[in-house]
LUMDRENLO-332188 format. One record per residue: residue in three letters; x, y, z of N, C-alpha, C in turn; chain. Coordinates in steps of 0.05 Angstrom, whole numbers, plus 32768, in hexadecimal, padded with zeros to 4 digits. Layout:
- code,n.east,n.north,n.up,ca.east,ca.north,ca.up,c.east,c.north,c.up,unit
- ALA,X,Y,Z,X,Y,Z,X,Y,Z,A
...
This chain:
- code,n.east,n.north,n.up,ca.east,ca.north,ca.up,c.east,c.north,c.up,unit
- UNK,8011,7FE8,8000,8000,8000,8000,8012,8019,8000,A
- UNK,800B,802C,7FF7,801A,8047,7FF1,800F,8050,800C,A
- UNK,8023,8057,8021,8017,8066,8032,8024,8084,8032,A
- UNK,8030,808E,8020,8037,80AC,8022,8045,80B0,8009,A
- UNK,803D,80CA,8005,804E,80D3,7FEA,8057,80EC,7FF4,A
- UNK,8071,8101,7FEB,8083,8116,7FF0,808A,8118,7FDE,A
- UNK,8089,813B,7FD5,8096,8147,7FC5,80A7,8153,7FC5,A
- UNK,80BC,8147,7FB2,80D5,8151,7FB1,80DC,816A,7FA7,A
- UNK,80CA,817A,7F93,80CE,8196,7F8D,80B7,819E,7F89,A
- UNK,80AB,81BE,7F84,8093,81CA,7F83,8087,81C2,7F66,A
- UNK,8077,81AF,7F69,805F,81AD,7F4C,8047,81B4,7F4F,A
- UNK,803A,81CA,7F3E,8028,81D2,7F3B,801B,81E2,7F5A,A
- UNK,8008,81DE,7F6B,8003,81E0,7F81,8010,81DA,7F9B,A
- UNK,801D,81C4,7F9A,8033,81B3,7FAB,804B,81C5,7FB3,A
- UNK,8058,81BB,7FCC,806B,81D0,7FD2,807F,81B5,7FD2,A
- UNK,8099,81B8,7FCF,80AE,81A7,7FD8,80B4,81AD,7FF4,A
- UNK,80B2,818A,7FF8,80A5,8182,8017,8093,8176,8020,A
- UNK,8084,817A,8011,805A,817B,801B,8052,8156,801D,A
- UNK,8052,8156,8030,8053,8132,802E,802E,8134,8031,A
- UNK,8021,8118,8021,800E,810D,8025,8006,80F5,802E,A
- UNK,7FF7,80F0,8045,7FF9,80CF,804A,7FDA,80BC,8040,A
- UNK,7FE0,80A0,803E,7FC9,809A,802F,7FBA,8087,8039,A
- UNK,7FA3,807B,803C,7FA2,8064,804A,7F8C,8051,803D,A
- UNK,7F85,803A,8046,7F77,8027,802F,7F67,8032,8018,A
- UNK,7F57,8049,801D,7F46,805A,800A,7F49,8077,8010,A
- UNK,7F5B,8084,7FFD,7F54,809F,7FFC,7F45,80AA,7FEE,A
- UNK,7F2E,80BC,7FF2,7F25,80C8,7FDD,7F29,80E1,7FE3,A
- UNK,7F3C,80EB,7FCC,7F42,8108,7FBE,7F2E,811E,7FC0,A
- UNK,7F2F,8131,7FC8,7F0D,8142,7FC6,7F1A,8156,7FCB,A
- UNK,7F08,816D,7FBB,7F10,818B,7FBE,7F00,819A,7FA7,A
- UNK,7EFF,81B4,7FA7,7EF4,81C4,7F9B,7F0D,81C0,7F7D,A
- UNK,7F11,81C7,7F5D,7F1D,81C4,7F52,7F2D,81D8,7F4D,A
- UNK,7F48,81CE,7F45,7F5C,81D2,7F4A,7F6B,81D6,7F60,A
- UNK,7F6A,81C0,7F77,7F72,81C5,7F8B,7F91,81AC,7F8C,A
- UNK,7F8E,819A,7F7E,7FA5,8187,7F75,7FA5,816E,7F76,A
- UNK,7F87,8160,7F73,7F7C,8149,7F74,7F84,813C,7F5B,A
- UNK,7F88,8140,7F40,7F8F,8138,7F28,7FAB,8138,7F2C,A
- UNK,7FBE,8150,7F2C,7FD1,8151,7F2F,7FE3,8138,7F46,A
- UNK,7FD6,813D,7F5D,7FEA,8126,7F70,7FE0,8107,7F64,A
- UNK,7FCD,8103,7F53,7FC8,80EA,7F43,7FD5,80EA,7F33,A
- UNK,7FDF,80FE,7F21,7FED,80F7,7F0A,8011,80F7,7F18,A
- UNK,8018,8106,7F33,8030,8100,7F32,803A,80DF,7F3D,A
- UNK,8025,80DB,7F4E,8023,80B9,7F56,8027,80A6,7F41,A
- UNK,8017,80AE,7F23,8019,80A0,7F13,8038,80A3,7F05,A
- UNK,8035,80B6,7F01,8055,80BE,7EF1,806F,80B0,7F06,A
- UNK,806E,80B3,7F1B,8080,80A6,7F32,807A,8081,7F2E,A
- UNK,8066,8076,7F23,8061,8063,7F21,8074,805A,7EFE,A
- UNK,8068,8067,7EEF,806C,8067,7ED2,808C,806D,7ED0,A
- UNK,8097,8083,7EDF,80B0,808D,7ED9,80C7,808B,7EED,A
- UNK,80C3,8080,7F05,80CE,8081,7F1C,80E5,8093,7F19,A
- UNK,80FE,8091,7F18,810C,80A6,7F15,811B,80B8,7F05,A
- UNK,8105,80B2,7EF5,810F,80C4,7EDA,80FB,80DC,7EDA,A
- UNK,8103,80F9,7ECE,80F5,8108,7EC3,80E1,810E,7EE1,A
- UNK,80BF,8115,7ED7,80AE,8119,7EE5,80A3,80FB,7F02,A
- UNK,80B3,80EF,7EF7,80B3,80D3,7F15,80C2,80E1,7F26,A
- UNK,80D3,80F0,7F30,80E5,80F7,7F3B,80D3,8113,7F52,A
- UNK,80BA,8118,7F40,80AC,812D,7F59,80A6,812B,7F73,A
- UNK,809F,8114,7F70,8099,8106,7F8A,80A6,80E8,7F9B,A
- UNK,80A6,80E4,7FB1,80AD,80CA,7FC1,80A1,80B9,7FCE,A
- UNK,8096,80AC,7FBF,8084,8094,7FD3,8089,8081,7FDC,A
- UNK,807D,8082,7FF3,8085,806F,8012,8068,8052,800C,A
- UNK,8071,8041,8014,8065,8027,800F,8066,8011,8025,A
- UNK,8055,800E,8031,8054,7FF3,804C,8053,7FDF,8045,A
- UNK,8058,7FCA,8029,8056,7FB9,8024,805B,7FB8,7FFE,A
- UNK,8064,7FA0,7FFC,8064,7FA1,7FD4,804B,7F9D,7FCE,A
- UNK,804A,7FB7,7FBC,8031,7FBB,7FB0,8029,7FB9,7F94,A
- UNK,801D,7FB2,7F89,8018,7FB5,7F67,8005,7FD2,7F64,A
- UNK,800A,7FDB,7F57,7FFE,7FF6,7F52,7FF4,8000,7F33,A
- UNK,7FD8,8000,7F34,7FCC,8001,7F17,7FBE,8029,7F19,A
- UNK,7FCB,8034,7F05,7FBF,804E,7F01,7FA9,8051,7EE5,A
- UNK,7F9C,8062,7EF2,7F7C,8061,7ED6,7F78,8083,7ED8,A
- UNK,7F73,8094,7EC4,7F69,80A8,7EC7,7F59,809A,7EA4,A
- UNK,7F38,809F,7EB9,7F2E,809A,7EA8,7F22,80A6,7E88,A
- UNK,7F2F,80C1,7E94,7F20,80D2,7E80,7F37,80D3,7E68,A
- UNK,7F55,80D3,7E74,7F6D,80D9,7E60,7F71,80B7,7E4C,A
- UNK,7F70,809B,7E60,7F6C,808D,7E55,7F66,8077,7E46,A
- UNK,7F47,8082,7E4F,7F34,8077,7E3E,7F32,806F,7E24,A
- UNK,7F28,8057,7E15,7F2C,8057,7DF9,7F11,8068,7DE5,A
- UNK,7EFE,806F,7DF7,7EEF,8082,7DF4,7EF7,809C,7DE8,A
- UNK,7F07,80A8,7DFF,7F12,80C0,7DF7,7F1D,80BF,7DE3,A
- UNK,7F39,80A8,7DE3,7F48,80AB,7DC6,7F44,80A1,7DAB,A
- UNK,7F27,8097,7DAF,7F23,808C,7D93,7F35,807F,7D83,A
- UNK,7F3E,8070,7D92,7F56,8062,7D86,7F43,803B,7D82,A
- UNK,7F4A,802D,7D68,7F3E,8012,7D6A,7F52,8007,7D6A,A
- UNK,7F53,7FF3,7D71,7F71,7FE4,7D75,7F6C,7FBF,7D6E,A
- UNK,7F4F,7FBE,7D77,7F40,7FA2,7D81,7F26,7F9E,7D7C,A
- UNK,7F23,7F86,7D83,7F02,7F87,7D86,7EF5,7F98,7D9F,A
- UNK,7F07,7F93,7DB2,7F02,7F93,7DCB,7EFC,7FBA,7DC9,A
- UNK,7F0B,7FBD,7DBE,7F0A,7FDE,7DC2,7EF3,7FEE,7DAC,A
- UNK,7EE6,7FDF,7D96,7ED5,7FE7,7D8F,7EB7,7FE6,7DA4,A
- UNK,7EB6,7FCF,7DB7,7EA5,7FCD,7DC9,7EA5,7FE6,7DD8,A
- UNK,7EC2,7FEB,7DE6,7EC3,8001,7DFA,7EBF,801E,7DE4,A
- UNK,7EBC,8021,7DCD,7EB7,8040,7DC4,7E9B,8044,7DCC,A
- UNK,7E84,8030,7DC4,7E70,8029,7DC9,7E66,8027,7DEA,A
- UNK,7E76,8026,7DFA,7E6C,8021,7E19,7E6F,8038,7E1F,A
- UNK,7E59,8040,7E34,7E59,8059,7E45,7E6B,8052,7E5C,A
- UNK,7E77,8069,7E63,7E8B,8074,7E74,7E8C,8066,7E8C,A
- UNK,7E7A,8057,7E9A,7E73,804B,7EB6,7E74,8031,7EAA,A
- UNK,7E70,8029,7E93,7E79,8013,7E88,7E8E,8007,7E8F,A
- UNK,7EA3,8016,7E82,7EBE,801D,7E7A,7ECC,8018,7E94,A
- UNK,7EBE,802D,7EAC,7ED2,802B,7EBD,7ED2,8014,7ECE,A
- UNK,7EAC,7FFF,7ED4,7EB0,7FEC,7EE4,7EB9,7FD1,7ED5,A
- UNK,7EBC,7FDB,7EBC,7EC8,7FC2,7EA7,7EE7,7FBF,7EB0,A
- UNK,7EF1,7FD7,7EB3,7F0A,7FD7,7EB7,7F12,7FCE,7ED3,A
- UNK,7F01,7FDA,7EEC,7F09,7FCA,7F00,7F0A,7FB5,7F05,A
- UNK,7EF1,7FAA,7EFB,7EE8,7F89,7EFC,7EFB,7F79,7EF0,A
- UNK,7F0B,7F7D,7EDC,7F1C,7F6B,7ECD,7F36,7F75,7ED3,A
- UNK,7F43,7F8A,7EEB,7F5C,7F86,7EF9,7F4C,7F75,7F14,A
- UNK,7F36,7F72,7F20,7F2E,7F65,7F3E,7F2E,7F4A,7F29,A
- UNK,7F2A,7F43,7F1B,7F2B,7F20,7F14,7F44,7F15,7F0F,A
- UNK,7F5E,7F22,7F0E,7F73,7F1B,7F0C,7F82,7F16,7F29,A
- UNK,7F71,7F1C,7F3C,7F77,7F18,7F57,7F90,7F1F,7F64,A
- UNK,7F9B,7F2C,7F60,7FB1,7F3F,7F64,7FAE,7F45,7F85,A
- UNK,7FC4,7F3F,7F9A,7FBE,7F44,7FB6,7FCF,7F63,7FB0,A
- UNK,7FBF,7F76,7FCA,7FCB,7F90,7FC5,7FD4,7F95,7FBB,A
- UNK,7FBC,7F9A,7FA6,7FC4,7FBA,7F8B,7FBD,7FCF,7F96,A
- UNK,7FC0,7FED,7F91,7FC4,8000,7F97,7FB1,8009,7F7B,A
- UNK,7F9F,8012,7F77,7F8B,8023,7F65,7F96,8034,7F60,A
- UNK,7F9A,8048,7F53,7FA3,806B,7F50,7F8F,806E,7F3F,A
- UNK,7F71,807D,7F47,7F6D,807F,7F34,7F5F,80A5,7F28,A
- UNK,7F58,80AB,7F1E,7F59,80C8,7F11,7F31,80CC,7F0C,A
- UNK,7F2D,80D5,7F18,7F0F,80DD,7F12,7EFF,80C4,7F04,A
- UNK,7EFB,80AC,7F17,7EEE,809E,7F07,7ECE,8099,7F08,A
- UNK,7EC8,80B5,7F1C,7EA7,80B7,7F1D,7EA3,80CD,7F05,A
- UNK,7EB0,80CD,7EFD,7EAB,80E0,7EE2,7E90,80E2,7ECD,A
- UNK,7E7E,80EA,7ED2,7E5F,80E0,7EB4,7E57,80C3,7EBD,A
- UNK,7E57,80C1,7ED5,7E50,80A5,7EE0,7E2B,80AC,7EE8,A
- UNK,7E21,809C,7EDB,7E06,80A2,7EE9,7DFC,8092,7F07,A
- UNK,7DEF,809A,7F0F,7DDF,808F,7F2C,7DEC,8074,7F34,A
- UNK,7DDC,805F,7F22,7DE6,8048,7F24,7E08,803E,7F26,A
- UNK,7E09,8047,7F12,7E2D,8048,7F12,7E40,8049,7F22,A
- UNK,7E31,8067,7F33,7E42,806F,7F49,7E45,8056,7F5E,A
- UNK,7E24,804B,7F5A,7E20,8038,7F70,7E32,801E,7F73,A
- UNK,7E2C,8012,7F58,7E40,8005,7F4C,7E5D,8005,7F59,A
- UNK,7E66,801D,7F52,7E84,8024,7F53,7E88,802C,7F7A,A
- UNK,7E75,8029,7F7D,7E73,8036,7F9E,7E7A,8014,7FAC,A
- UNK,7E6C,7FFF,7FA5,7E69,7FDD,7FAB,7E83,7FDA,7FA4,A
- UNK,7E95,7FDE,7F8C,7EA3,7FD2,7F7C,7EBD,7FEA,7F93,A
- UNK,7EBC,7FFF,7FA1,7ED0,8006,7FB0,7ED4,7FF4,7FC8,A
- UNK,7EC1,7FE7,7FD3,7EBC,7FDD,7FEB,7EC0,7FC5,7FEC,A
- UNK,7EC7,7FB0,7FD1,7ECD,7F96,7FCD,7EED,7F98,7FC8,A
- UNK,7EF6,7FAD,7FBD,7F14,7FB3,7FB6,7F1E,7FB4,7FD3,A
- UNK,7F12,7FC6,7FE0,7F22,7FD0,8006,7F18,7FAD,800E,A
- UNK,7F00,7F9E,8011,7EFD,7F8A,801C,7F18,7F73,8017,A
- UNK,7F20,7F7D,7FFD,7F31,7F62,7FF4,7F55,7F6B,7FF8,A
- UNK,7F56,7F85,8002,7F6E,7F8F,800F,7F7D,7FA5,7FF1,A
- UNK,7F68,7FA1,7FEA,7F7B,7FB8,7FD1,7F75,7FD9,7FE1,A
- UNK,7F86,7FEB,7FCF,7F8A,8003,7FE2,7F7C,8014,7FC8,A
- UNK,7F6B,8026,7FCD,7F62,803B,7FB7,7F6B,8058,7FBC,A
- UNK,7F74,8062,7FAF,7F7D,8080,7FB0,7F71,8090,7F8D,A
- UNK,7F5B,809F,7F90,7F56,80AD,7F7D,7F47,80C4,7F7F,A
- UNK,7F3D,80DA,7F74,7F2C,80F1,7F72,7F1A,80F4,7F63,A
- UNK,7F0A,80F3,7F79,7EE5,80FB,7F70,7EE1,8115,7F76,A
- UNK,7EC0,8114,7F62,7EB0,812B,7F67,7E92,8120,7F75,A
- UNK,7E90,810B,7F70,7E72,8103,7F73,7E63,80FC,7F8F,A
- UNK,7E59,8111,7F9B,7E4D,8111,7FAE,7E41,80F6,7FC4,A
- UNK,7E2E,80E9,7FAA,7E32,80C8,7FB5,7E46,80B2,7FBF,A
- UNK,7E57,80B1,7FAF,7E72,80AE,7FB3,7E7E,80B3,7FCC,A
- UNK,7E84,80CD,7FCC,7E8F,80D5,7FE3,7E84,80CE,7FFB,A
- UNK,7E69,80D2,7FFD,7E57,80CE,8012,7E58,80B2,8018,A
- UNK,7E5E,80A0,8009,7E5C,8087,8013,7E77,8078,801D,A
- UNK,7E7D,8087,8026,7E98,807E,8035,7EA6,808E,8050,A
- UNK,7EAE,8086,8063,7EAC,8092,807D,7EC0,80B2,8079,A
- UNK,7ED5,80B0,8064,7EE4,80CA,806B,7EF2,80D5,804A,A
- UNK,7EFA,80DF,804B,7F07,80EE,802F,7F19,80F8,8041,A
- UNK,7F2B,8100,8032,7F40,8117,8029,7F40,8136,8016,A
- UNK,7F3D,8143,8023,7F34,8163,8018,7F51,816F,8019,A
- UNK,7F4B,816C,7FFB,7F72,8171,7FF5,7F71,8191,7FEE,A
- UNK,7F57,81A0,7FF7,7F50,81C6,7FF6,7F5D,81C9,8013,A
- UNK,7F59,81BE,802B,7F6C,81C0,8041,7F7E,81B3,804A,A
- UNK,7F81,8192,8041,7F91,817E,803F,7F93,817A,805B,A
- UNK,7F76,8172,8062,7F73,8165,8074,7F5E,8148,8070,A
- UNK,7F56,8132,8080,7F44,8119,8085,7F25,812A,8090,A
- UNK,7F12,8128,8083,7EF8,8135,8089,7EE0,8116,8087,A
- UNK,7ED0,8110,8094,7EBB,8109,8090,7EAC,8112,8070,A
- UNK,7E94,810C,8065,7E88,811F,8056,7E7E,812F,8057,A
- UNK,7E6D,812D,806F,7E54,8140,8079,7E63,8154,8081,A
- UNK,7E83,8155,808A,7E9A,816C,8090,7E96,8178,806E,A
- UNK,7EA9,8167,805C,7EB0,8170,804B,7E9F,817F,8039,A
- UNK,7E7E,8176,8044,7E67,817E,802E,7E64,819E,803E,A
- UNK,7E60,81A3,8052,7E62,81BA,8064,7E74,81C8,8056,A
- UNK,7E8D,81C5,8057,7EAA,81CF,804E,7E9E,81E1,8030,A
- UNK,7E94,81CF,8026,7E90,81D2,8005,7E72,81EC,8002,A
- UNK,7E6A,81EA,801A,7E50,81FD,8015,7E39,81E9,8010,A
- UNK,7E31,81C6,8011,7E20,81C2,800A,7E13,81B0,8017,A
- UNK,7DFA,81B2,8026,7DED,81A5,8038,7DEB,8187,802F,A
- UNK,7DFB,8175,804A,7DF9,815B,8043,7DDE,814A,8040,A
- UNK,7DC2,8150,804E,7DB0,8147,8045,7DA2,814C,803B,A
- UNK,7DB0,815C,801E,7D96,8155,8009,7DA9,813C,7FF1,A
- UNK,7DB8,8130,7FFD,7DC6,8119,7FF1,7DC2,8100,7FF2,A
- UNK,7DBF,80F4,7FDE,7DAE,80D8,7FDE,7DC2,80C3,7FED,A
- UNK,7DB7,80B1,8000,7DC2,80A1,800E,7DC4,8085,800C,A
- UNK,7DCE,8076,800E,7DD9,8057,800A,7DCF,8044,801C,A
C-alpha cells in the first residue's frame, strides 16, 4: 500500500516538502483546481517514470509490495481517442462511460492480484445514478479484498458513501457531512444508500 507521497520540488500548487499520507481508500475532494488531478498524475508519472524526468517530483513511501494500476479515465479511454485497434475496442467506442469504467475494474479484480493499489483520476465522471452505485459496491469489494484505492471525485453519492475523504482545499481528513458544510452545501438534500 502507498502510504505517503513527498515532494521533492514545487509542481503546480505543491510546495517542495508537502508530504501526503494515504490510507486503504482515499478520496480526493476539493473545489477545482485545488490539486486532485495533479497529485494523481504525479503518483502516476512516479509509477510510469520512477526516476527519470517528471517521476522524480515526488517520493513514495510503501508498507508492503504493492502492484499498482493507474486509470484516468477521461485521458485514457478508448472513447476519447477514437483509436480501433480490436474487436474489443470497437465494443468500448459504443459503451457508455460507467460501462467502461466498471468493465475495467471488474477485469483487473478477476485477475486476483493481492494488494493493488488503484490510482485512479475522476472515475465518477458522466456516471449516472446507478453507476455511481455500481461503482460505490465495486469500492467496497476492492477495500474488502485488501486492495488500497486512492482517486478524485466529484460525485456527491460517492463521497457520501463512505466514512471520510480527504479535502485536498485544506488538506485535511473530513467526514462528508464536514466536507459538504465546507463546500456550502446542505448534506440532506442528498440521496442516501
Amino acid at each position: 500500500m502507498i502510504t505517503s507521497v513527498c515532494f521533492n520540488k514545487d509542481f503546480r500548487c505543491f510546495k517542495e516538502g508537502e508530504t501526503f499520507e494515504f490510507r486503504p481508500l482515499t478520496l480526493l475532494v476539493g473545489d477545482q483546481g485545488v490539486g486532485k488531478s495533479s497529485l494523481i498524475q504525479c503518483i502516476r508519472d512516479r509509477i510510469r517514470y520512477k526516476d527519470r524526468g517528471c517521476g522524480k517530483t515526488i517520493t513514495a513511501e510503501t508498507d508492503r509490495q504493492t502492484q499498482t494500476l493507474a486509470f484516468d479515465f477521461e485521458k485514457d479511454s478508448s472513447r476519447v481517442k477514437q483509436r480501433i485497434e480490436c474487436a474489443q475496442d470497437i465494443h468500448v467506442l459504443f459503451s457508455s462511460h460507467g460501462e467502461v469504467v466498471n468493465a475495467t475494474i471488474n477485469a483487473v479484480m478477476k485477475n486476483d492480484i493481492p494488494h493493488t493499489t488503484f490510482i485512479m483520476d475522476e472515475p465518477d465522471m458522466a456516471l449516472s445514478i446507478r453507476s455511481i452505485v455500481t461503482l460505490c459496491e465495486l469500492f467496497t469489494k476492492m477495500l474488502d479484498e485488501g486492495h488500497q484505492i486512492i482517486t478524485s471525485v466529484h460525485n456527491p453519492l460517492l463521497i457520501q458513501s463512505f466514512a471520510e475523504c480527504f479535502n485536498l482545499g485544506i488538506k485535511e481528513w473530513q467526514t462528508p457531512s464536514v466536507f459538504f458544510q465546507y463546500m456550502g452545501v446542505c448534506d440532506n438534500v442528498l440521496l442516501k444508500c
